[in-house]
C-alpha positions in Angstrom: -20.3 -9.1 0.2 -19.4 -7.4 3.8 -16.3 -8.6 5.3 -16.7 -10.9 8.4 -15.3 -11.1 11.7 -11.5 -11.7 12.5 -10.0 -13.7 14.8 -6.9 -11.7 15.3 -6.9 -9.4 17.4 -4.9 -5.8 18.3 -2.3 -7.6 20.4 -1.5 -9.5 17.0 -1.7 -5.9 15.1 0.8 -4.2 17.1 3.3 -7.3 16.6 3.1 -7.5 13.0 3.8 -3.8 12.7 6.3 -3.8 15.3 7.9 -6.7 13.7 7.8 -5.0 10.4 9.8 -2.0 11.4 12.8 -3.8 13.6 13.6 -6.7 10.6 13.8 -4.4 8.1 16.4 -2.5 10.5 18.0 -5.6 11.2 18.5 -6.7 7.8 19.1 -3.5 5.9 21.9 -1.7 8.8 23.5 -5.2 10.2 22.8 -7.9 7.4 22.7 -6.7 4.1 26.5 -4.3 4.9 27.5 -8.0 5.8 27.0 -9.2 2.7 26.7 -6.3 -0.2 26.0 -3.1 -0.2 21.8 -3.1 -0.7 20.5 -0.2 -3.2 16.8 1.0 -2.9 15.4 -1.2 -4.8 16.9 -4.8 -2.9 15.7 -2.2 0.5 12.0 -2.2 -0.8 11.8 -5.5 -2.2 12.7 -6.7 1.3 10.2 -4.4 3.3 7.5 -6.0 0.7 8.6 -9.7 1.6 8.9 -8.9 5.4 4.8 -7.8 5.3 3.9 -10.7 3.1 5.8 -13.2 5.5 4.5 -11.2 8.5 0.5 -11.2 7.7 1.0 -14.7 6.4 2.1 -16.1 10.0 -0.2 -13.7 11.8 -3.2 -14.8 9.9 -1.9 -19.2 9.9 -1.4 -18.7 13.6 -5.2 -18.3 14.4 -6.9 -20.7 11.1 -4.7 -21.3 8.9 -4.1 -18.8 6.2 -7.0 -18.9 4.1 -7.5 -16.7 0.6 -11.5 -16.7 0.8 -11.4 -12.5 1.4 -9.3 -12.6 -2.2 -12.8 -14.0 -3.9 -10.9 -15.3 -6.9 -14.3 -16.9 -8.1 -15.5 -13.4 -8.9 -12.5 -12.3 -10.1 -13.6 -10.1 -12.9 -16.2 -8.1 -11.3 -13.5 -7.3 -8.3 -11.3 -6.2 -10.9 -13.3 -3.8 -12.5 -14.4 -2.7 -8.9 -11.0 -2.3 -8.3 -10.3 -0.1 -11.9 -13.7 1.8 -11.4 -12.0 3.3 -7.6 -9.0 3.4 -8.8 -9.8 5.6 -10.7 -11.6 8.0 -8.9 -9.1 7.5 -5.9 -6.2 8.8 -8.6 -8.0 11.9 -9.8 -8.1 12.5 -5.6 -4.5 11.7 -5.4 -3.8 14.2 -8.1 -6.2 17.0 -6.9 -4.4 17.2 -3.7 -1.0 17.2 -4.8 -2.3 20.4 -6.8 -3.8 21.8 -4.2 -0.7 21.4 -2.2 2.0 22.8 -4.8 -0.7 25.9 -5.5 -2.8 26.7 -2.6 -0.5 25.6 0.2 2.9 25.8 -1.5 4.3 22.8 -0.4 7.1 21.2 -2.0 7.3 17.5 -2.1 10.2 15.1 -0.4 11.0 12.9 -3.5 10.5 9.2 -2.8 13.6 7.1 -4.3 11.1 5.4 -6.7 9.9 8.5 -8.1 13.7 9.5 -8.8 14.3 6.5 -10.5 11.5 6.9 -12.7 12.5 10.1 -13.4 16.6 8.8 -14.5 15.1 6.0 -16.7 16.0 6.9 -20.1 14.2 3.5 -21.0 11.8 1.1 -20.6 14.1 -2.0 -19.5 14.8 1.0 -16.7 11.3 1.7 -15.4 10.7 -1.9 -15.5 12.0 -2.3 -11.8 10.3 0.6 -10.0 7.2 -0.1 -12.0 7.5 -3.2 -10.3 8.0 -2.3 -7.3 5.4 0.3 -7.1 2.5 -0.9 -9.7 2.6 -4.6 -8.1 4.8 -5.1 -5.4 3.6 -2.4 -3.0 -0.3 -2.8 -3.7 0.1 -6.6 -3.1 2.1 -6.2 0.5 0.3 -2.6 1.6 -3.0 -3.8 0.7 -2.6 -7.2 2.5 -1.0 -5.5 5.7 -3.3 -2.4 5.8 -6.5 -3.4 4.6 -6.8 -7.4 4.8 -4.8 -7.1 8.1 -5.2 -4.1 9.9 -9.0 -2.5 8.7 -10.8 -5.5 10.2 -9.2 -5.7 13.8 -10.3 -1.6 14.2 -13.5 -2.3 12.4 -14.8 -4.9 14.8 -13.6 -2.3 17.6 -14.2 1.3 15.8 -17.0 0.5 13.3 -16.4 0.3 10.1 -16.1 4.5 8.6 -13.8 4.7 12.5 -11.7 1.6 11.3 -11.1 3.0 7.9 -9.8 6.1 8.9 -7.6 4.2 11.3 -6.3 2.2 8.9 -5.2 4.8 6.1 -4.0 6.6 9.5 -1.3 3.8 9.8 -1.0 3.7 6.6 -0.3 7.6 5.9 1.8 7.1 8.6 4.6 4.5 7.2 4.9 6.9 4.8 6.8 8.8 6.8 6.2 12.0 4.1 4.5 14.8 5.7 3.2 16.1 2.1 1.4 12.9 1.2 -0.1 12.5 4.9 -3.9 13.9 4.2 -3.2 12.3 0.4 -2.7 9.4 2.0 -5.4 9.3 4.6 -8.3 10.2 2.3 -7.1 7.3 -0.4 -6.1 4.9 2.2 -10.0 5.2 4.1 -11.3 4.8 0.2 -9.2 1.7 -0.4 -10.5 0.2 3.2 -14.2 1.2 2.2 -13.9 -0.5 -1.1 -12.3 -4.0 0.4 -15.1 -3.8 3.1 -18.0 -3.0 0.2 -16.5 -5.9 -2.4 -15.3 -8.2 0.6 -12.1 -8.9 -1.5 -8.8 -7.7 -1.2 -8.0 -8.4 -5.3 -10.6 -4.9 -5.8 -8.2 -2.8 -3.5 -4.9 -4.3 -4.9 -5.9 -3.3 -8.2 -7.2 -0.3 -7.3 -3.9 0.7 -5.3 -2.4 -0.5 -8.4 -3.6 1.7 -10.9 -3.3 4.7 -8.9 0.9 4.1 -8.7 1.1 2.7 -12.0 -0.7 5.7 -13.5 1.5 8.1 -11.7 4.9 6.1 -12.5 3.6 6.3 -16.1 3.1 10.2 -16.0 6.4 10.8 -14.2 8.0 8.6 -17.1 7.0 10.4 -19.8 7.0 14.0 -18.4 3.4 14.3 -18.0 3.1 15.7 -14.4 5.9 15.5 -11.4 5.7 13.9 -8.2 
């Protein structure tokens, strides 16, 4: 299955992204101090809702928000698509934070998840970033990246163009200098594998086992992040 043409376009692209970054600035510096002080983890569930809502609207606008790219009639097989690349797009991840820390000493900016992993003396404690980074991040980065973004630059770029364009954005959100080629490579293999299974279920669980995998071996002292 090869994804089809869109009918949003770039104009609707640079909204949604625009969008993305001023709400979240609205509602974590002017709203949330209003109201209670907002911890990382009320900050990131918010930046997940804000895409969902965003790409929801952007995508009703034009024809009504459909889930036929989500194929849930051939759910199993786009599950183990999406284990299968995950996978292979974790032993990436991993190779190149090696080859950062040893080759090119680099030293990596912690994300707040990662040091909340690493102060969970407990299971009830990883629940939450778990969460947050084995479910909630696949399902909202996925759908604005890959569902979202890939096919407006791959009707413009081609498809190997659009990819990289895509992870490009996405790298760049990041805003972590140390994940940014990391982050490119996996993020052109998660737009490659929507495009090749035409459903975005393969690279949310793909996504997903890459962070889940790495919160697990953070948790139990396996490797650091």
């Amino acid at each position: 299955m090869r994804l089809g043409p869109v009918s949003w376009g770039m104009k609707e692209l640079l909204a949604v992204h625009s969008l993305r970054l001023v709400l979240g600035l609205i509602l974590v510096r002017f709203v949330y101090p209003s109201l209670f002080t907002a911890n990382n983890t009320v900050i990131e569930l918010t930046d997940r809702l804000v895409v969902v809502l965003l790409v929801y609207l952007a995508v009703h606008q034009h024809h009504g928000f459909s889930w036929q790219n989500w194929k849930w009639r051939d759910l199993g097989r786009n599950i183990g698509y999406g284990l299968s690349a995950g996978v292979v797009l974790l032993g990436v991840s991993v190779f190149s934070e090696r080859l950062y820390s040893t080759t090119l000493a680099l030293t990596p900016v912690q994300h707040p998840l990662i040091m909340q992993v690493e102060a969970a003396a407990s299971l009830e404690q990883l629940a939450v970033p778990l969460f947050l980074a084995g479910v909630a991040a696949p399902v909202a980065e996925e759908m604005l990246y890959r569902m979202f973004t890939f096919p407006v630059l791959k009707q413009r770029f081609g498809v190997f163009l659009g990819a990289i364009g895509s992870a490009a954005i996405f790298a760049l959100f990041h805003f972590n200098a140390y994940w940014l080629a990391e982050l490119l490579i996996v993020g052109t293999g998660l737009a490659l594998l929507y495009y090749w299974s035409g459903s975005i279920i393969s690279s949310i669980v793909a996504h997903s086992v890459i962070n889940t995998t790495k919160i697990l071996l953070v948790f139990f002292g396996l490797t650091t992040i």
